[in-house]
N, C-alpha and C positions, 0 to 999 in steps of 0.2 A: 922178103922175096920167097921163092921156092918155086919148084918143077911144075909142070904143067900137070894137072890131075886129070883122069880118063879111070877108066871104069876099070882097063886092064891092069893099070899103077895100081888101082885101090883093090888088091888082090893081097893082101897081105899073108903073113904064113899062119893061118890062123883065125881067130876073131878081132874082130875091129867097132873100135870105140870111138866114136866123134864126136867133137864139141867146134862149134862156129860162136866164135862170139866176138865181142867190139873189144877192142885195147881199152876197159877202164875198169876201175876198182871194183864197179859193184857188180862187175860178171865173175867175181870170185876166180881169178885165174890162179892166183898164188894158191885158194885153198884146192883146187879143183889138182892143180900139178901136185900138191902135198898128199892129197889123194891116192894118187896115181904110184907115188911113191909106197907108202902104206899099202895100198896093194899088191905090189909086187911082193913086199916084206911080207904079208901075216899068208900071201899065196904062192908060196915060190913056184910053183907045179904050173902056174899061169908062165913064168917067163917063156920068151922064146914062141909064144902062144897066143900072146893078142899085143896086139898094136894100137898107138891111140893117136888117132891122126887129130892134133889140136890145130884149127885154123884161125889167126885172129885179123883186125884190120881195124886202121885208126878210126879213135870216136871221130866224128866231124866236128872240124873245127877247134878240138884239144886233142894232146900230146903227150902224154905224160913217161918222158923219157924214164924215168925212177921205177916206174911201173913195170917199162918194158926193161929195164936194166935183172928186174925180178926175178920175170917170166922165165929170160935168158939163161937164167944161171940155174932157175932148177929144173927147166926142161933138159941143164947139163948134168944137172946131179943125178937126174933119172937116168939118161940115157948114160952117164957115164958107170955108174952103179949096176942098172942090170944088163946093157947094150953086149952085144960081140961083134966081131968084123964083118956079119951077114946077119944082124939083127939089130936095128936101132927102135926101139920099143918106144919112142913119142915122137913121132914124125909133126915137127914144126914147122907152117906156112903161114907166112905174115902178107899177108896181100888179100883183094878183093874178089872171090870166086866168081863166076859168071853165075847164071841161073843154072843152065846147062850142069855146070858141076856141081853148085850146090845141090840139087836133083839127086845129082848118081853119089855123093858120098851121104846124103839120106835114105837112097835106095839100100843100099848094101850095107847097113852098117847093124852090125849086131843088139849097138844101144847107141845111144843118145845119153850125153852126161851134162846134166844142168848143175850150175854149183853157184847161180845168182847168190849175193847175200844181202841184196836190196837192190830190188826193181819192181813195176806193173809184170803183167803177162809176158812171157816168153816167146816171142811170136816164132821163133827158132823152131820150140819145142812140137807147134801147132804145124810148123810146113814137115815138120818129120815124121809126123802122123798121115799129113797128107801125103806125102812122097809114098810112104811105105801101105798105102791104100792104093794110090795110083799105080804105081812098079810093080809090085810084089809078082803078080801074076806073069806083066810083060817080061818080067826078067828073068822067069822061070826060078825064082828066087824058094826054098822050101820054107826059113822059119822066119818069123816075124823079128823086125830089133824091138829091144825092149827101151825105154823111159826112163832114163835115173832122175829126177827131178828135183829143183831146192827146194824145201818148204818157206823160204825167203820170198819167190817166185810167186807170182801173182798164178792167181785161181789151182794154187798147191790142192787146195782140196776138193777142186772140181775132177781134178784129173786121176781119177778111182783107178786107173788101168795104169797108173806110174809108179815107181820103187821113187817113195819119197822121202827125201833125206836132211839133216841139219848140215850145210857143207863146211860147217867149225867142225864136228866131225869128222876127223877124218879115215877111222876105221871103222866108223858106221856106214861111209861112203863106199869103201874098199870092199864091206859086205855085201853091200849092193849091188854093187859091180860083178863080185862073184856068182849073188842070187840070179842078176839078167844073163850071164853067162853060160850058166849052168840048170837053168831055165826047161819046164819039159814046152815042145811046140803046142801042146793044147792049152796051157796057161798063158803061153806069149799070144797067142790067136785070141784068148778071150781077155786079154787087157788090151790089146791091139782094138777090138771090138769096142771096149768101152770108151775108149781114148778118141776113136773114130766117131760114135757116134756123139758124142761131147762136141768137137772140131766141127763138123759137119750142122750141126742145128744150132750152137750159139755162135753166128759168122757174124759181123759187121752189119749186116744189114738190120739181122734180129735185133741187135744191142741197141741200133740207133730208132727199131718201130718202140723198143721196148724204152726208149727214156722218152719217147715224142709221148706215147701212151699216157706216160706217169706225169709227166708236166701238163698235160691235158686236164689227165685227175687231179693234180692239185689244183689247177685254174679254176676247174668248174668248183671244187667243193670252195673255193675263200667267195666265189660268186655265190651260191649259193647261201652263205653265210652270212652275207650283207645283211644289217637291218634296215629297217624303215629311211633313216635318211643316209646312206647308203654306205654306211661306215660297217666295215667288217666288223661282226663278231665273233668273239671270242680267239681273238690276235693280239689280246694286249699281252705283253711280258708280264709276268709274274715276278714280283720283287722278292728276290732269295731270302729265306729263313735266316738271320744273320746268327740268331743263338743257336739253330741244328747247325750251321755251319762251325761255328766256335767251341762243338761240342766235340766234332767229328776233330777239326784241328787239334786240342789238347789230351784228347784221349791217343791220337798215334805220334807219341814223341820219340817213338824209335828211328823214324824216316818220313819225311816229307817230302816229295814235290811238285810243287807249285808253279804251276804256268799260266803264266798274266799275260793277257792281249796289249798292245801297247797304243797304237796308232787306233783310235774312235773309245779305248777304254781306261787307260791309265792318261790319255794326253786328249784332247779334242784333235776330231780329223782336221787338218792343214793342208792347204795344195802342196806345199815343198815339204818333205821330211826333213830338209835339213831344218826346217822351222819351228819343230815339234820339240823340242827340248825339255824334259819331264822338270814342273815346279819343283821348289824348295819339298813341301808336305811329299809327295812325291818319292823325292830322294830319301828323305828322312825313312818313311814305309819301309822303302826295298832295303835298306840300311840294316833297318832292326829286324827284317825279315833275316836276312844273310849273317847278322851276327849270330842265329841259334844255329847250331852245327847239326842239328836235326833237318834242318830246311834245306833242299836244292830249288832255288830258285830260277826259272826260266822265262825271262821276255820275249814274248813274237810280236 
């Protein structure tokens, strides 16, 4: 739960840091609060000075109480560690923002902290660019927020106008934080810039002309391809080098591994999986693969 948020709440004594993300592990919340923590410590001069309003809300359709048991105890650690009786320094809301507020806490907010450690695009990251393209002027707003970004985070390296980070890291993150902070406004404007125009030209529409495009291109060129009785050429598989392969194997005995397809290449495709059960030779293979302690072996 938590208080209702409005533009004048989100006035904090200071700057302000925001992150919106779903309750699950790969929005990096533990390392994002470990973060925040580190920050405080290698900036003391920060306490009392910026605020970080983390907002989260359950994934759909999972729960993961252990997770949220996590979250709880070091948003206490933080706030009990540098907090005073008129400063609590990570203001926690577990609920679903409207649009409306999601809006005004990306309008106002000094930065933006992504700390994914496995996901696609941020689409978070993408409406906080857009917010702060829309607002900035109507709100009489002077500097731009800046980007903290995960390099975890899908299109890390599109986003040229973002302070991007490893969020295992966590005093590489705290740097960053510091840098968007203390940030001159002609630098936040011109990563603001790049960041806008990235958001702005590769939108949803682009991404789906640009794969209709490429599946076109491939249709025409296997057409194109066909010989005389109308059998494509040059589509046949290639049967692997088995002695370059056996070379490449025995020369790296330091570490291996090996990931084998299982269902159409270690087993014949089957309607039922559960009817795919890998032959005797089979087993025997993976057996003698897994007995050399060079080898990690992995089935998909």
């Amino acid at each position: 739960g938590g208080a209702g948020v409005s533009l004048q709440t989100l006035e904090p004594r200071g700057k302000l840091v925001v992150s919106l993300d779903q309750m699950d592990w790969c929005k990096g919340l533990p390392q994002k609060l470990t973060a925040m923590e580190a920050f405080f410590n290698e900036y003391p001069q920060w306490r009392r000075k910026v605020t970080f309003f983390v907002v989260t809300r359950n994934h759909p359709g999972r729960y993961d109480p252990h997770l949220r048991q996590i979250v709880n105890r070091l948003v206490g650690r933080v706030n009990g560690k540098f907090g005073f009786a008129d400063y609590v320094p990570v203001q926690f809301v577990h609920r679903t923002l409207t649009q409306a507020e999601i809006l005004a806490l990306y309008s106002v907010a000094d930065a933006l902290l992504v700390t994914s450690t496995r996901e696609g695009i941020n689409l978070g990251a993408m409406e906080f660019v857009a917010a702060q393209s829309l607002c900035h002027g109507a709100l009489g707003l002077k500097e731009r927020g800046v980007l903290v970004y995960s390099e975890l985070s899908g299109c890390a390296s599109s986003f040229k106008g973002a302070l991007v980070v490893n969020p295992y890291d966590a005093p590489q993150v705290a740097r960053a934080l510091h840098t968007a902070l203390t940030m001159r406004p002609q630098a936040k404007e011109l990563r603001h810039h790049q960041l806008g125009r990235y958001v702005s030209n590769f939108t949803a529409q682009d991404w789906a002309e640009r794969l209709v495009s490429s599946l076109a291109e491939v249709a025409q060129n296997f057409i194109s391809s066909e010989g005389p009785g109308g059998q494509a050429m040059g589509q046949e598989l290639v049967p692997a080098d088995v002695a370059h392969l056996r070379s490449f194997y025995e020369r790296s005995k330091a570490r291996r591994l090996l990931v084998l397809d299982y269902d159409g290449a270690l087993v014949p495709h089957l309607p039922l999986a559960q009817l795919s059960a890998p032959p005797e030779p089979v087993k025997l293979l993976l057996e003698q693969l897994c007995s050399d302690e060079a080898n990690v072996v992995v089935v998909v």
